[in-house]
PQR file of N, CA, C, O and H, with PARSE charges and radii, in Angstrom:
ATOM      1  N   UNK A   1      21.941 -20.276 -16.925 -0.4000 1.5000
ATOM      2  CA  UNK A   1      22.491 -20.398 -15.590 -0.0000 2.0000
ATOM      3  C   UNK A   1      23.298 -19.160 -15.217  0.5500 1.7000
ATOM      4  O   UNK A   1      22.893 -18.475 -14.278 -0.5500 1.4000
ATOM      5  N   UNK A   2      24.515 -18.778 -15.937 -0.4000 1.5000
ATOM      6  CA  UNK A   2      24.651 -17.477 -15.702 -0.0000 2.0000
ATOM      7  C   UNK A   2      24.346 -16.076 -15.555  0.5500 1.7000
ATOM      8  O   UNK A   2      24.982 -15.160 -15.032 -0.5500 1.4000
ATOM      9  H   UNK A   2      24.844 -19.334 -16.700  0.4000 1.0000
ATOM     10  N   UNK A   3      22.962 -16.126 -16.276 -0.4000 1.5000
ATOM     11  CA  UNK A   3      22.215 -15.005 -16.034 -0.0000 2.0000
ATOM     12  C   UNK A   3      21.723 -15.103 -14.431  0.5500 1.7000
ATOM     13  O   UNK A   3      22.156 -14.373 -13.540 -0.5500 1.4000
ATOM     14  H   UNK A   3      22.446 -16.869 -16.701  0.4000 1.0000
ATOM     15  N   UNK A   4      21.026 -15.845 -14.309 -0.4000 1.5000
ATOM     16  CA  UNK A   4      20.336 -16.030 -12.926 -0.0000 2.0000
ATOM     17  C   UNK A   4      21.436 -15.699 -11.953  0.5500 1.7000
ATOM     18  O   UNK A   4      21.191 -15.018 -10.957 -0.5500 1.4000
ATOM     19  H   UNK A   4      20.674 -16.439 -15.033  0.4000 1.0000
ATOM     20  N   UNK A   5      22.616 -16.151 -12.206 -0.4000 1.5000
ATOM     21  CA  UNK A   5      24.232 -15.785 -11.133 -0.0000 2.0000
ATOM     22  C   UNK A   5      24.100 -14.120 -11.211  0.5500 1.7000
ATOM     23  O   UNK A   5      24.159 -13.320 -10.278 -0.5500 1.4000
ATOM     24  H   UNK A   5      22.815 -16.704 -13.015  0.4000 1.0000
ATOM     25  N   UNK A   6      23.938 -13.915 -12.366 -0.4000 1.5000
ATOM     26  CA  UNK A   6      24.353 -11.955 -12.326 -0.0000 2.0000
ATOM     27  C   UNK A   6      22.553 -11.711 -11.583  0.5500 1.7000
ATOM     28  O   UNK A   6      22.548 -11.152 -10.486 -0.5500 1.4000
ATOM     29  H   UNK A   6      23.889 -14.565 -13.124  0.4000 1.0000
ATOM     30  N   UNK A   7      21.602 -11.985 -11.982 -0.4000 1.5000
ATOM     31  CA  UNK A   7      20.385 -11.541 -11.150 -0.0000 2.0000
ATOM     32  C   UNK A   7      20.553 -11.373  -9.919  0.5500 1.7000
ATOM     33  O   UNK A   7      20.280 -10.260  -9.471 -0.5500 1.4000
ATOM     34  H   UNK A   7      21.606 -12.439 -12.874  0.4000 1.0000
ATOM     35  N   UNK A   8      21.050 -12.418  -9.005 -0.4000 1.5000
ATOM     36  CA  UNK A   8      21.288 -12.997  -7.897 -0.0000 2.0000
ATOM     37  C   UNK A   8      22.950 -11.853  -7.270  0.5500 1.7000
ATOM     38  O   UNK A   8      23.269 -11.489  -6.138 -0.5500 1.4000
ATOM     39  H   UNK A   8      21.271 -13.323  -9.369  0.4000 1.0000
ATOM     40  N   UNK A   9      23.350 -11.716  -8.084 -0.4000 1.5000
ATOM     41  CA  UNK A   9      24.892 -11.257  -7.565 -0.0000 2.0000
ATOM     42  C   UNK A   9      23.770  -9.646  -7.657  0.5500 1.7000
ATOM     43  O   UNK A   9      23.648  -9.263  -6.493 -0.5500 1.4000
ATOM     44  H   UNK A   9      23.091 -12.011  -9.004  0.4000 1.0000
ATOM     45  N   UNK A  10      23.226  -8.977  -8.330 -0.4000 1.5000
ATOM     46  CA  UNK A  10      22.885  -7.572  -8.245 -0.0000 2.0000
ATOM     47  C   UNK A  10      21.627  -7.466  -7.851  0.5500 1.7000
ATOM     48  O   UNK A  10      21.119  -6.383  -8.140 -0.5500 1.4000
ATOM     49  H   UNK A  10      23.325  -9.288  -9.275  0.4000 1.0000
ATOM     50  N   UNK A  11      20.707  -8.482  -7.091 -0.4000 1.5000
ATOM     51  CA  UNK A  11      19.736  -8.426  -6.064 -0.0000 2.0000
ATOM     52  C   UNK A  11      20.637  -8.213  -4.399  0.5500 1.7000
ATOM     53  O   UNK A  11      20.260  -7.535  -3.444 -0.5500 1.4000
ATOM     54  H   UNK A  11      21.120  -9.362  -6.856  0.4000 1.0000
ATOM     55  N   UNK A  12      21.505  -8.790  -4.483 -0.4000 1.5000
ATOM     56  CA  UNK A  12      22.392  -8.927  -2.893 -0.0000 2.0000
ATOM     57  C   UNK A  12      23.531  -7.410  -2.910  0.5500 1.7000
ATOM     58  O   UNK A  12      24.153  -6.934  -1.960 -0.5500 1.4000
ATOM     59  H   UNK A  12      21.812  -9.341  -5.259  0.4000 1.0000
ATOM     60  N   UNK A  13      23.488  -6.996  -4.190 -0.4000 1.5000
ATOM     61  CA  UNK A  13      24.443  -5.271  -3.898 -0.0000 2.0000
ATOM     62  C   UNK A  13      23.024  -4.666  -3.714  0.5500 1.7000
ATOM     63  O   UNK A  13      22.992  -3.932  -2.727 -0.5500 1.4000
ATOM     64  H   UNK A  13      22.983  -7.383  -4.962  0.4000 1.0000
ATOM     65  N   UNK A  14      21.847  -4.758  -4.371 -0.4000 1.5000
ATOM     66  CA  UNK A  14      20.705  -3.829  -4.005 -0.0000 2.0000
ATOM     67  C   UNK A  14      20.411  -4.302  -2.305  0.5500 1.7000
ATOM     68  O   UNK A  14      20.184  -3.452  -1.445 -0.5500 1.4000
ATOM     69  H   UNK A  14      21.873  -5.355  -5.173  0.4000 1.0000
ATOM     70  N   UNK A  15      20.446  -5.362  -2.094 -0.4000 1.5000
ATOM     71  CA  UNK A  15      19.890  -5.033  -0.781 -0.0000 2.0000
ATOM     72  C   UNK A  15      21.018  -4.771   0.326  0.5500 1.7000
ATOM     73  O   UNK A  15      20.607  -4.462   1.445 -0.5500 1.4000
ATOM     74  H   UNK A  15      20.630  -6.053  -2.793  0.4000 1.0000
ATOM     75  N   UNK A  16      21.963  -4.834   0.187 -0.4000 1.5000
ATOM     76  CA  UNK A  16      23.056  -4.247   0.910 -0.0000 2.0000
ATOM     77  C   UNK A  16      23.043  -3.306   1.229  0.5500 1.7000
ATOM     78  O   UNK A  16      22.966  -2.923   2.397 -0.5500 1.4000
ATOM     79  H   UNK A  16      22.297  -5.084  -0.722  0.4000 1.0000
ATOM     80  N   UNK A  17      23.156  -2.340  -0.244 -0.4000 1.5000
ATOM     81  CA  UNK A  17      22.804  -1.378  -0.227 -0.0000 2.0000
ATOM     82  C   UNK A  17      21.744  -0.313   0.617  0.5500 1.7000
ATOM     83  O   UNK A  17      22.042   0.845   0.909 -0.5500 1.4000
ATOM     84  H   UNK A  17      23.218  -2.651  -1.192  0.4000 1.0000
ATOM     85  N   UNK A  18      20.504  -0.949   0.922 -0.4000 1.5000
ATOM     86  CA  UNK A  18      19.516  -0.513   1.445 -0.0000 2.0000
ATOM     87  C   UNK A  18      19.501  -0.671   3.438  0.5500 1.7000
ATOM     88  O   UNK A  18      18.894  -0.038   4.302 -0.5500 1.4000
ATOM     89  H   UNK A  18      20.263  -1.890   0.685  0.4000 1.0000
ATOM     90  N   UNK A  19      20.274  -1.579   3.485 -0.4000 1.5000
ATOM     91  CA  UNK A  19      20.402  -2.015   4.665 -0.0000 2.0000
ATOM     92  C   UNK A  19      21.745  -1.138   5.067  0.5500 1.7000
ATOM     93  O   UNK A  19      21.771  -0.755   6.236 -0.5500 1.4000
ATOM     94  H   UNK A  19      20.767  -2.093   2.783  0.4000 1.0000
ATOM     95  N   UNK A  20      22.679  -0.837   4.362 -0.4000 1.5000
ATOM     96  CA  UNK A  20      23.851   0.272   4.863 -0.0000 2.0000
ATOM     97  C   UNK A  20      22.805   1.359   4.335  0.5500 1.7000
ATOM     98  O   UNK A  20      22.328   1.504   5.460 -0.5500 1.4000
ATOM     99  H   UNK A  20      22.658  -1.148   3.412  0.4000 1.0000
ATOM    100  N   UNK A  21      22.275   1.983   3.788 -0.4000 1.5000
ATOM    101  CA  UNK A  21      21.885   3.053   3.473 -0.0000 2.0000
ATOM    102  C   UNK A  21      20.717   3.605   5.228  0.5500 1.7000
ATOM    103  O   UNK A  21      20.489   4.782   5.508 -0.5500 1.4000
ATOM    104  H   UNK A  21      22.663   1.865   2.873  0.4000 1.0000
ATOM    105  N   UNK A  22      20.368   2.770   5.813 -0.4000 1.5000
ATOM    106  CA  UNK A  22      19.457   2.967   7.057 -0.0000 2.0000
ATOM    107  C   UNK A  22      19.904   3.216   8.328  0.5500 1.7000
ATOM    108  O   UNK A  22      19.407   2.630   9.289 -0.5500 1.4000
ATOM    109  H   UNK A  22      20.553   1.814   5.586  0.4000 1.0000
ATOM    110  N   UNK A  23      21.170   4.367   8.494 -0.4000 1.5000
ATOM    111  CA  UNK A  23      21.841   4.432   9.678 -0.0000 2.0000
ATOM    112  C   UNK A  23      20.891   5.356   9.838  0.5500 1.7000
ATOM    113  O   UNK A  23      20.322   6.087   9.028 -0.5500 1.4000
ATOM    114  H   UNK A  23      21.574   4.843   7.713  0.4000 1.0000
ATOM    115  N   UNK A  24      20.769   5.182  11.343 -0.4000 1.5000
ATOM    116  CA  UNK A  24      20.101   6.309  12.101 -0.0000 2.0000
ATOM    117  C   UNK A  24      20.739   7.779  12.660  0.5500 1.7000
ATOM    118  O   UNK A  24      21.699   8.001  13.398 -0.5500 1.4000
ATOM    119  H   UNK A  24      21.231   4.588  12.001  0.4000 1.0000
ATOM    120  N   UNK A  25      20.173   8.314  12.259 -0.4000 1.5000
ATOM    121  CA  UNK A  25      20.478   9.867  13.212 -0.0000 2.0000
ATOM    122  C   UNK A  25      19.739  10.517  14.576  0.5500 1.7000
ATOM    123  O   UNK A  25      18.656  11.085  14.720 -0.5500 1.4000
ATOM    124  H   UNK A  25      19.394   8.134  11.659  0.4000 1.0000
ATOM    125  N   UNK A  26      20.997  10.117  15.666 -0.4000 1.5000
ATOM    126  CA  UNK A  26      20.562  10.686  16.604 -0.0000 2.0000
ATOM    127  C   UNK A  26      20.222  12.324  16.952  0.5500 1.7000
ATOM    128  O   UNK A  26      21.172  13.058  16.680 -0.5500 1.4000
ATOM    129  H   UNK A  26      21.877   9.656  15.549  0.4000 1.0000
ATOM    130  N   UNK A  27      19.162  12.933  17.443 -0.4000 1.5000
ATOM    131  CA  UNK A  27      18.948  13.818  17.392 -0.0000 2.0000
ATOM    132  C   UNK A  27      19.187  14.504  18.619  0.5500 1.7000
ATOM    133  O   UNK A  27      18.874  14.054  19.721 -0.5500 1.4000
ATOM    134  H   UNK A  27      18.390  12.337  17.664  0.4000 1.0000
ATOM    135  N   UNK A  28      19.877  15.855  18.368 -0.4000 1.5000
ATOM    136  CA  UNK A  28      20.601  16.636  19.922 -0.0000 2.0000
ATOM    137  C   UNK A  28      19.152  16.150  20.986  0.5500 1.7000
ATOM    138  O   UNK A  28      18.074  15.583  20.811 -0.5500 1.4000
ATOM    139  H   UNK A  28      20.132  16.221  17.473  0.4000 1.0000
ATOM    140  N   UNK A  29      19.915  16.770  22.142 -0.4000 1.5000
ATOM    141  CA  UNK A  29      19.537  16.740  23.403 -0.0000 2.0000
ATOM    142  C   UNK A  29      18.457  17.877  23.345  0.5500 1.7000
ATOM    143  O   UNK A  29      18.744  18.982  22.884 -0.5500 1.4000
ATOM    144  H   UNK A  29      20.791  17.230  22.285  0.4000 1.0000
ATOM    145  N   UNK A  30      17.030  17.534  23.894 -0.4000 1.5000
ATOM    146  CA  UNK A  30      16.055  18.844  23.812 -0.0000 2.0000
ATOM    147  C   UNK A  30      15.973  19.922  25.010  0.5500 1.7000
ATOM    148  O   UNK A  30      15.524  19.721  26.138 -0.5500 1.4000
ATOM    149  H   UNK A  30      16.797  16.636  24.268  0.4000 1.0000
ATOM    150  N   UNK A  31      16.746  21.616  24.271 -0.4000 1.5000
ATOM    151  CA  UNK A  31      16.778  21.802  25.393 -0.0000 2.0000
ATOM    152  C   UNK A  31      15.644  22.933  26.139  0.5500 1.7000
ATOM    153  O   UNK A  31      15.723  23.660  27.129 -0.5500 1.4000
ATOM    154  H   UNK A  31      17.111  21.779  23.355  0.4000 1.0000
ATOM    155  N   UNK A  32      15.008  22.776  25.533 -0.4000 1.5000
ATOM    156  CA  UNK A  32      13.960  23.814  26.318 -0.0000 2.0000
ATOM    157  C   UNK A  32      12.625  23.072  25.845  0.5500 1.7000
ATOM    158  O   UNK A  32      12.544  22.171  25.010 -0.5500 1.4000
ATOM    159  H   UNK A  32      14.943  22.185  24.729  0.4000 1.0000
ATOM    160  N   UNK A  33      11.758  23.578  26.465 -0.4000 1.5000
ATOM    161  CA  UNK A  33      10.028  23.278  26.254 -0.0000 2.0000
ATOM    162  C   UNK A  33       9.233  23.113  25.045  0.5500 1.7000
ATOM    163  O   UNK A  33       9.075  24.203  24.496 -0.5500 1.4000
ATOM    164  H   UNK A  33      11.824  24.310  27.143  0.4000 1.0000
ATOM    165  N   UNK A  34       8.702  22.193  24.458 -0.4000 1.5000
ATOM    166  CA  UNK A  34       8.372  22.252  23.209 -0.0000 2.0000
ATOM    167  C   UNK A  34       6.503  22.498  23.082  0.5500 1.7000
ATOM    168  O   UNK A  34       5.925  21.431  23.288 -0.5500 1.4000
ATOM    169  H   UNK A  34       8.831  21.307  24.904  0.4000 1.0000
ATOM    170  N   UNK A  35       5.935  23.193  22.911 -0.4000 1.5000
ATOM    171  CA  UNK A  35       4.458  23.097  23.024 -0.0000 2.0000
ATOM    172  C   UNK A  35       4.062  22.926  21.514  0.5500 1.7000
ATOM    173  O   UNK A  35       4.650  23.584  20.656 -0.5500 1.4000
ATOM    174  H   UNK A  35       6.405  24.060  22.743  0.4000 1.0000
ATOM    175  N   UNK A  36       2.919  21.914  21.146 -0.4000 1.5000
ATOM    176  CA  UNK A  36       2.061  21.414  20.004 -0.0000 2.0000
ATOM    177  C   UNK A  36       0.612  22.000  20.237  0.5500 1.7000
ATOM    178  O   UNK A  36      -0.077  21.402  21.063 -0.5500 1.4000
ATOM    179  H   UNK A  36       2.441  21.380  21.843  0.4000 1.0000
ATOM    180  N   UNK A  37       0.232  22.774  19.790 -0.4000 1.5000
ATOM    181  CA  UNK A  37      -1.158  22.952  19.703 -0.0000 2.0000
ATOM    182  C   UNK A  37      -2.330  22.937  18.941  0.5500 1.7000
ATOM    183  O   UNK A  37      -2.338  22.436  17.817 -0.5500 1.4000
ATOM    184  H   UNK A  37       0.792  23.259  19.118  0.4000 1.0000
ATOM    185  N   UNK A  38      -2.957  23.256  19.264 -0.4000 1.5000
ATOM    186  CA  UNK A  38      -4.180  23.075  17.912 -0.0000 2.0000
ATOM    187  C   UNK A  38      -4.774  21.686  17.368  0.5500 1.7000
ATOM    188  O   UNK A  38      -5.771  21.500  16.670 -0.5500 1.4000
ATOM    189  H   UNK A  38      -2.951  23.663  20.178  0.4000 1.0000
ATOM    190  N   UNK A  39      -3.811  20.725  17.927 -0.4000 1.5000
ATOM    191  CA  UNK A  39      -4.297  18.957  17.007 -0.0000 2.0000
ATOM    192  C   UNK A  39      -5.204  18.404  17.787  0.5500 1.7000
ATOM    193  O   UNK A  39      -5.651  18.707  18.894 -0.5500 1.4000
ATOM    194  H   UNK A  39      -3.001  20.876  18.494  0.4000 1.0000
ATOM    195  N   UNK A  40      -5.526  17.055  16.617 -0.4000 1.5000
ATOM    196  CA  UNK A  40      -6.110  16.306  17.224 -0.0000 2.0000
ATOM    197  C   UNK A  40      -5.630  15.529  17.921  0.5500 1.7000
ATOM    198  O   UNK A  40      -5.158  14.647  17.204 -0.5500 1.4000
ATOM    199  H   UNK A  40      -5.163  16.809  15.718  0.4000 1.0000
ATOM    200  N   UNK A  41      -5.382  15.223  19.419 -0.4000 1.5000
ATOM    201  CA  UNK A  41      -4.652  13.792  19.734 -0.0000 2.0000
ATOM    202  C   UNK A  41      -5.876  13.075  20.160  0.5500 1.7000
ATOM    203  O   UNK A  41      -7.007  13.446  20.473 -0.5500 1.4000
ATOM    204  H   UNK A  41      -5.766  15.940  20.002  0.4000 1.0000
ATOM    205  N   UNK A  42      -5.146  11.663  20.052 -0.4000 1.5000
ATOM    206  CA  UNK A  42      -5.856  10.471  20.524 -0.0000 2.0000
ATOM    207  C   UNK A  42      -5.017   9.483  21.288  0.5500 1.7000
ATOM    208  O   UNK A  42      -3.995   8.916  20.903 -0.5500 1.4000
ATOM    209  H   UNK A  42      -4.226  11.362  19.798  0.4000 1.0000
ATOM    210  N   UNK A  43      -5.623   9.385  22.409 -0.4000 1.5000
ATOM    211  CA  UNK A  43      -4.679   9.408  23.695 -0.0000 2.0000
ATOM    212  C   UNK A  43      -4.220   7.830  23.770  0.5500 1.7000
ATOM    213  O   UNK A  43      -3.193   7.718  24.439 -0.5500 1.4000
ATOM    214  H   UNK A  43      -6.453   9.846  22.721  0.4000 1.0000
ATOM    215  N   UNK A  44      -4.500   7.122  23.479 -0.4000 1.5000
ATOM    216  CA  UNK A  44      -3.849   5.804  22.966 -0.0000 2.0000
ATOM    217  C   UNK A  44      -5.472   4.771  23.975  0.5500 1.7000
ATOM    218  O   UNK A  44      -5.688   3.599  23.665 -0.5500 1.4000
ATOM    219  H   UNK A  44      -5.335   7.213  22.935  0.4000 1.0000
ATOM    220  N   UNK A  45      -6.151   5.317  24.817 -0.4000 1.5000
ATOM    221  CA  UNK A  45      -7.273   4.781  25.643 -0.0000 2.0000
ATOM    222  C   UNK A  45      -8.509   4.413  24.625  0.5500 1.7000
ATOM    223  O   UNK A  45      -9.287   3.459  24.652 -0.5500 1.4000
ATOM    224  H   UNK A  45      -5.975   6.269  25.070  0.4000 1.0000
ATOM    225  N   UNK A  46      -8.391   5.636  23.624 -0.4000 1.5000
ATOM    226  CA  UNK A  46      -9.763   5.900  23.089 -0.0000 2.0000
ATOM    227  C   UNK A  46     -10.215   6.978  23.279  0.5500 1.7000
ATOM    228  O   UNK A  46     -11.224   7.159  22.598 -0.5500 1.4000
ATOM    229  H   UNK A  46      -7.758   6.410  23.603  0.4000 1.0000
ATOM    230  N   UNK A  47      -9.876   8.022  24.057 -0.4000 1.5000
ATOM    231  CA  UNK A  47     -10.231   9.142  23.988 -0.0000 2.0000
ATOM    232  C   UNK A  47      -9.518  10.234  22.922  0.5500 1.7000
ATOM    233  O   UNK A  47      -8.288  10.184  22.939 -0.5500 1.4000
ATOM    234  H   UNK A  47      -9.056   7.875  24.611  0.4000 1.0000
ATOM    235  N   UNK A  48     -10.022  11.065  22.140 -0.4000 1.5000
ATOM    236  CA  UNK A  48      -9.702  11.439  21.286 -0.0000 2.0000
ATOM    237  C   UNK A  48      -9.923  13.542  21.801  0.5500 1.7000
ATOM    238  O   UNK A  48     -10.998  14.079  21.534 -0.5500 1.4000
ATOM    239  H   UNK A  48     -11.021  11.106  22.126  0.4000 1.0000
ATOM    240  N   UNK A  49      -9.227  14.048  22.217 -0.4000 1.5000
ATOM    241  CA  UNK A  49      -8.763  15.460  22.460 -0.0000 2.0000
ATOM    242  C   UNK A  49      -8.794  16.639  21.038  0.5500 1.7000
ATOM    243  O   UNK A  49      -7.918  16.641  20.174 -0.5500 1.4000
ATOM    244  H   UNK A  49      -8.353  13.612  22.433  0.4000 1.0000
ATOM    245  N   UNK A  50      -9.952  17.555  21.049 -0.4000 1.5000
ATOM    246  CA  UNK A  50      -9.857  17.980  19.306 -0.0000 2.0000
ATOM    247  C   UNK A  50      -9.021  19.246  20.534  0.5500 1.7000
ATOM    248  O   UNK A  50      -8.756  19.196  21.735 -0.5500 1.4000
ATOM    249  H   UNK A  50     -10.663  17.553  21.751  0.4000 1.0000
ATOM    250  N   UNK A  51      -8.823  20.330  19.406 -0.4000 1.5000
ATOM    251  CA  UNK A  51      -8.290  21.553  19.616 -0.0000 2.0000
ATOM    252  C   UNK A  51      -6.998  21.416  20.497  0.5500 1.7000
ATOM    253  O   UNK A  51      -6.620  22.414  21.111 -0.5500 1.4000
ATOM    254  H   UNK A  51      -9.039  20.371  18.430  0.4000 1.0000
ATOM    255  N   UNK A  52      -6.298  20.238  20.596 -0.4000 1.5000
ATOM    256  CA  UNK A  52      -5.064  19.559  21.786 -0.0000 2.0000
ATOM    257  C   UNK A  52      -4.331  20.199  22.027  0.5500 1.7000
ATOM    258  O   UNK A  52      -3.999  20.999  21.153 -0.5500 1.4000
ATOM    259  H   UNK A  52      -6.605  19.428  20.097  0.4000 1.0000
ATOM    260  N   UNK A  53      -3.681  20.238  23.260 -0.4000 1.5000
ATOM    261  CA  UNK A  53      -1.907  20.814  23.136 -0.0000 2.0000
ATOM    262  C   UNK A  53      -1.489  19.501  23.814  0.5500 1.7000
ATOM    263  O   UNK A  53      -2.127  18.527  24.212 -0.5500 1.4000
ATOM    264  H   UNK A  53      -3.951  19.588  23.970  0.4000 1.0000
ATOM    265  N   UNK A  54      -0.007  19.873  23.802 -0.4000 1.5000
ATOM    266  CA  UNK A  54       0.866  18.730  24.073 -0.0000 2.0000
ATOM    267  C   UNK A  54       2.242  19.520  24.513  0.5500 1.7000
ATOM    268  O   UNK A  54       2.686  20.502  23.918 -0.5500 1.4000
ATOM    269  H   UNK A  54       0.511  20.665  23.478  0.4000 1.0000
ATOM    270  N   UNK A  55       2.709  19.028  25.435 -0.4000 1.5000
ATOM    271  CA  UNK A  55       3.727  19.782  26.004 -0.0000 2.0000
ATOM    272  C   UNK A  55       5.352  18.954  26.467  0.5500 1.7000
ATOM    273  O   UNK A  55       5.347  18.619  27.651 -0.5500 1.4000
ATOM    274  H   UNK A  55       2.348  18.231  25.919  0.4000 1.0000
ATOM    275  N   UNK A  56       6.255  18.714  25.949 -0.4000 1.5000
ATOM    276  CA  UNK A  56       7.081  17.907  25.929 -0.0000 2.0000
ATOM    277  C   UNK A  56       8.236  18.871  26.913  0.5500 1.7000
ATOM    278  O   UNK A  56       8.237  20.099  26.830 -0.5500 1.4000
ATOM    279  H   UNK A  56       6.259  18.986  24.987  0.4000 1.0000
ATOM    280  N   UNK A  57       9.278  18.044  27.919 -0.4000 1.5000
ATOM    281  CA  UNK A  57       9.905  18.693  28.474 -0.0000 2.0000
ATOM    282  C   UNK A  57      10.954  17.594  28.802  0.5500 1.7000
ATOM    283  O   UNK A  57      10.822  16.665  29.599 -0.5500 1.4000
ATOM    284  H   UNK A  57       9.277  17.046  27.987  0.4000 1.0000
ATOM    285  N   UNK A  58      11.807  17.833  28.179 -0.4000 1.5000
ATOM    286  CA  UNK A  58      13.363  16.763  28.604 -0.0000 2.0000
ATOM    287  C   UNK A  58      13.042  16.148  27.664  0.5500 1.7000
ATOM    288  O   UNK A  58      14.119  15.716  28.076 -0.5500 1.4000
ATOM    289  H   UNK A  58      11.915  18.588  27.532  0.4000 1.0000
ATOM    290  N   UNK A  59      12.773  15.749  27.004 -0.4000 1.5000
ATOM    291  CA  UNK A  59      12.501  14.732  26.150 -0.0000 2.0000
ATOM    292  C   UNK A  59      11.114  13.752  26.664  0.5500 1.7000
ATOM    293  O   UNK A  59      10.862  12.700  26.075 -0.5500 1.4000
ATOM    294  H   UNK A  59      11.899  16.099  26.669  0.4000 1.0000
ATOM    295  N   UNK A  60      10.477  14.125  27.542 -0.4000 1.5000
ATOM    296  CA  UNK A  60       9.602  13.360  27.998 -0.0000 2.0000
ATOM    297  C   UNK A  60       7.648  14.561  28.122  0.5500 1.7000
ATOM    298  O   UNK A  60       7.575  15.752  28.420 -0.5500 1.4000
ATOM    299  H   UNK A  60      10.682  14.979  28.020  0.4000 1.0000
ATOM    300  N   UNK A  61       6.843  13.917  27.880 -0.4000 1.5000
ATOM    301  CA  UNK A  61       5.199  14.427  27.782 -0.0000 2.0000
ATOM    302  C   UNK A  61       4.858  14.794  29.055  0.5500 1.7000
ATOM    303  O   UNK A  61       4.557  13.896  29.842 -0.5500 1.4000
ATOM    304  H   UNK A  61       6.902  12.948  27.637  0.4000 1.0000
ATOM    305  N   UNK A  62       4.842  16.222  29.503 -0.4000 1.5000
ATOM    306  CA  UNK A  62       4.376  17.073  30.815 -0.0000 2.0000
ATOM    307  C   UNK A  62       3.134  16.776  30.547  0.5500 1.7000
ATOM    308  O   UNK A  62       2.590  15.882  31.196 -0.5500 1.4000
ATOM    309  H   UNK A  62       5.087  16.951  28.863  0.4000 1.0000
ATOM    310  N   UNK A  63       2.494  17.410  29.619 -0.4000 1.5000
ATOM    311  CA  UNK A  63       0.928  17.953  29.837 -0.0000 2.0000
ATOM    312  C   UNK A  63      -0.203  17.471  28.676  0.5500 1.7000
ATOM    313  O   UNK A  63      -0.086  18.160  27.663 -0.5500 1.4000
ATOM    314  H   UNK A  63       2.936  18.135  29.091  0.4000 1.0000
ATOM    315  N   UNK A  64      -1.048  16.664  28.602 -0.4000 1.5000
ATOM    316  CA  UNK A  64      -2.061  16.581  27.072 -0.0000 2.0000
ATOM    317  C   UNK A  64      -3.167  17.073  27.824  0.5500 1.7000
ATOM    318  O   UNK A  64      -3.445  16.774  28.985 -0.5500 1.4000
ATOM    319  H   UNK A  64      -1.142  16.105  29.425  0.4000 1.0000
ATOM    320  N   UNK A  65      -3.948  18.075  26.852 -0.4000 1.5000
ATOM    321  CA  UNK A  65      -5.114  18.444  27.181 -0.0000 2.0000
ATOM    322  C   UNK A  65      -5.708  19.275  26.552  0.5500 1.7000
ATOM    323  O   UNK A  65      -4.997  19.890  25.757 -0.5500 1.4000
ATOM    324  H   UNK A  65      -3.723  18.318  25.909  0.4000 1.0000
ATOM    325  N   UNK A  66      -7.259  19.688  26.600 -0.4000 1.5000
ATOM    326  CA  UNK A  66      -7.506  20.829  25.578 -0.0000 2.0000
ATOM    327  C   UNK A  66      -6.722  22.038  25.770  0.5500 1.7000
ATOM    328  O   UNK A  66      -6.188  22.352  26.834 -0.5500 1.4000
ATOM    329  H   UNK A  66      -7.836  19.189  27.246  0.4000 1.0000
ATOM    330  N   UNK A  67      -6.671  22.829  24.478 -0.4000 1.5000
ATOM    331  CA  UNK A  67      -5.830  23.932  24.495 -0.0000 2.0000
ATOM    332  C   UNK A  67      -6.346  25.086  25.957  0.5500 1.7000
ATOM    333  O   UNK A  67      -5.580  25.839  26.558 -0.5500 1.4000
ATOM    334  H   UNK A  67      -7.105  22.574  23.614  0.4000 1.0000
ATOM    335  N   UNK A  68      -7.487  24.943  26.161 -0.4000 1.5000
ATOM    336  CA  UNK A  68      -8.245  25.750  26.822 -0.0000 2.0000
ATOM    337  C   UNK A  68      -8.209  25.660  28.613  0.5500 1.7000
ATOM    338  O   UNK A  68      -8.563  26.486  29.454 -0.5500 1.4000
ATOM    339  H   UNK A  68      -8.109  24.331  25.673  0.4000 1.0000
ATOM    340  N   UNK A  69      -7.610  24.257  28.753 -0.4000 1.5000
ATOM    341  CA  UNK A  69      -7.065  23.579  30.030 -0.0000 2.0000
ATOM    342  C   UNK A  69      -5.918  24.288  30.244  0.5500 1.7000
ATOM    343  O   UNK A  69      -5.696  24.964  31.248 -0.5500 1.4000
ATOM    344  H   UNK A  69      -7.322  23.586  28.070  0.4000 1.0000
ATOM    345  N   UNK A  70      -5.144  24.133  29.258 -0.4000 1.5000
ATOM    346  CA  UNK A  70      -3.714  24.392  29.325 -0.0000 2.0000
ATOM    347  C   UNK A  70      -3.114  25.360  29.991  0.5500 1.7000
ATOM    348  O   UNK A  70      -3.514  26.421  29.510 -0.5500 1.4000
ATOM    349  H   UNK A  70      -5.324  23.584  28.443  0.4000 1.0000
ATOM    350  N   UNK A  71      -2.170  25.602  31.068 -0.4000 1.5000
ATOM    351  CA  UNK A  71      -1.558  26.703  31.048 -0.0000 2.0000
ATOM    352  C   UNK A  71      -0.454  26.794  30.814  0.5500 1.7000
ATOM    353  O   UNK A  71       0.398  25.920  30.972 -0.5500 1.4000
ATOM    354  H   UNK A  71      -1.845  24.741  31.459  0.4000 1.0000
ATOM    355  N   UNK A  72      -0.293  28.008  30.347 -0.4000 1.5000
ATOM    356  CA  UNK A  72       1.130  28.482  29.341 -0.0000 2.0000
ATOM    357  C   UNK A  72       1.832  29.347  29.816  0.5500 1.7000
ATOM    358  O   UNK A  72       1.633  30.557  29.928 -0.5500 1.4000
ATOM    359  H   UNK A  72      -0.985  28.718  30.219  0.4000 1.0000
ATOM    360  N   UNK A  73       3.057  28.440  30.235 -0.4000 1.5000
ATOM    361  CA  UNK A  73       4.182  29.193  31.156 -0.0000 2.0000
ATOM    362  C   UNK A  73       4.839  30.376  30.782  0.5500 1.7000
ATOM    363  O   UNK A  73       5.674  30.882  31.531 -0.5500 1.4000
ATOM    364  H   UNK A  73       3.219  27.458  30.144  0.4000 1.0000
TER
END
């Protein structure tokens, strides 16, 4: 019976543990233009974009399209 008490008492510090260990880190404010190129995206429809860019601005998706569409400010 006392064993199972210590199992039980150092299953509940391990998961404590794991659950304080999962703070999140917010990440700064984005401040300029971010361009991704070259990938594959797959646009969440089913269409799948090879050679992709991707163009993020504020924190939010300006532009997906082939690299070859793209223009680059």
């Amino acid at each position: 019976m006392r064993n199972k008490i210590y199992i039980l008492i150092i299953m509940l510090i391990a998961c404590t543990g794991q659950v304080i260990g999962q703070s999140p880190a917010v990440a700064p404010a984005q401040k300029k233009q971010v361009m991704l190129t070259g990938g594959t995206i797959h646009t969440g429809t089913g269409d799948v974009i090879e050679n992709g860019t991707l163009i993020f601005s504020d924190g939010k998706i300006t532009a997906v399209g082939k690299s070859s569409d793209i223009k680059q400010d």
